[in-house]
Structures are given as C-alpha cells and as structure tokens.
VEXDREN-2710 file (C-alpha; in Angstrom, 1 decimal):
% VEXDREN-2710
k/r/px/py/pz
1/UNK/8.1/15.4/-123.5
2/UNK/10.4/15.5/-120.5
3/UNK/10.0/18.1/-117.7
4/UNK/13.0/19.2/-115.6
5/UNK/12.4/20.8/-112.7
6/UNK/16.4/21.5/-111.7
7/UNK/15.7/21.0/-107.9
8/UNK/13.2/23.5/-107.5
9/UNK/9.8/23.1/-105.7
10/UNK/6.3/23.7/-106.6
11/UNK/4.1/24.9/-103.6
12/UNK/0.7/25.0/-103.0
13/UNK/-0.7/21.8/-104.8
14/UNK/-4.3/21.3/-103.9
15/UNK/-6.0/18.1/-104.7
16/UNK/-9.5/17.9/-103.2
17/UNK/-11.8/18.1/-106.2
18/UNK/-14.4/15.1/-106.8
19/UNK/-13.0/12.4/-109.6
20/UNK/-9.9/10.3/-110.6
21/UNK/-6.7/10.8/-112.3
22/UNK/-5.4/13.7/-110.6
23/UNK/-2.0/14.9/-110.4
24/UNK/0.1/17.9/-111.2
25/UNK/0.5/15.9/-114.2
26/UNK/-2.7/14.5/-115.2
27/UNK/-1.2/12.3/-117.5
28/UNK/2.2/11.1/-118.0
29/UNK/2.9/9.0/-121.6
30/UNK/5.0/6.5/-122.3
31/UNK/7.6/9.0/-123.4
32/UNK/7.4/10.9/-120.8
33/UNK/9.7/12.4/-118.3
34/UNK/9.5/13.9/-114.8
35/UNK/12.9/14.5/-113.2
36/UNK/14.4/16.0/-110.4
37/UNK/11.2/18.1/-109.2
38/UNK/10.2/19.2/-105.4
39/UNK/6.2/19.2/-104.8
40/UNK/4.4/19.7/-102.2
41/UNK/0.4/20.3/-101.3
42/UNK/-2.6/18.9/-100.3
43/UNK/-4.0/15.7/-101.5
44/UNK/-7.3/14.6/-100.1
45/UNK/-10.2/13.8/-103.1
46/UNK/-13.4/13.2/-103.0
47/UNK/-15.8/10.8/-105.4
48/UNK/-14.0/7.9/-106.8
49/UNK/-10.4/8.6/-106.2
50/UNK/-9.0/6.4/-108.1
51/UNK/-5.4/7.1/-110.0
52/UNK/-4.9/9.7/-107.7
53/UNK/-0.9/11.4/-107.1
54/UNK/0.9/14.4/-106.0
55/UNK/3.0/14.0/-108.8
56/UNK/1.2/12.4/-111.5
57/UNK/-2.6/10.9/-111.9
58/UNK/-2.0/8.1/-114.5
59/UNK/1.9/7.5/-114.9
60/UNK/3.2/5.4/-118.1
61/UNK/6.6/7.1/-118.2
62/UNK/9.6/8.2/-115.9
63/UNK/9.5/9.8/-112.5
64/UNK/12.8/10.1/-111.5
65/UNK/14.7/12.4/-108.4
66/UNK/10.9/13.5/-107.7
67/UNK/9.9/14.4/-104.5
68/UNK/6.3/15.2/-103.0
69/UNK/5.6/16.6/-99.4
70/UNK/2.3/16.6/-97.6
71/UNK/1.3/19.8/-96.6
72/UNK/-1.4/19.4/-93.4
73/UNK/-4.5/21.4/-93.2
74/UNK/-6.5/21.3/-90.2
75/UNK/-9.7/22.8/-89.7
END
C-alpha cells in the first residue's frame, strides 16, 4: 500500500522498548510506499536493536520526501 503523508508531521514517536524491527512502520513490503511524511520522536532501544528506524524497522519498499527529527530527552 502506499502512505502519503502530504507534508504533515507526526509528533511524539517513542522508540525505547526492548527488541528489533522497530519503526513507525514496522514493516515496509516490497510494494510499499512512504512519501512525503515529517516524523519526529525519540529513538533510543534497548535489547538487541537491530533493524531499528524512525521511519520504518525493516524497509523493502520506497521512502521517498520523508523526513525524521530527533527529539532530545534529558533526564
């Protein structure tokens, strides 16, 4: 499927839980499309962290015009 997000941004992506393949998308398929999306969030796993993104986990399609922004947390 394709998923368009028109130049908006998605806040407030926390990545920190224990494992791999993590993303906003999990999983992207072959066939699959990301375009022109804003994220930004937190991503800072624990455990294996492996295939680890702020975007996607495990990517076998398109990103394209995708941005993702680190947001800092102390403390």
């Amino acid at each position: 499927g394709t998923f368009r997000g028109n130049g908006y941004t998605i806040k407030g992506v926390n990545l920190k839980e224990k494992g791999s393949q993590q993303g906003l998308f999990r999983y992207i398929g072959e066939l699959g499309i990301v375009a022109d999306l804003n994220v930004a969030g937190v991503v800072s796993p624990e455990g294996s962290q492996e295939e680890i993104g702020g975007i996607a986990g495990v990517n076998y399609g398109t990103i394209k015009n995708c941005t993702f922004t680190y947001i800092w947390v102390s403390g």
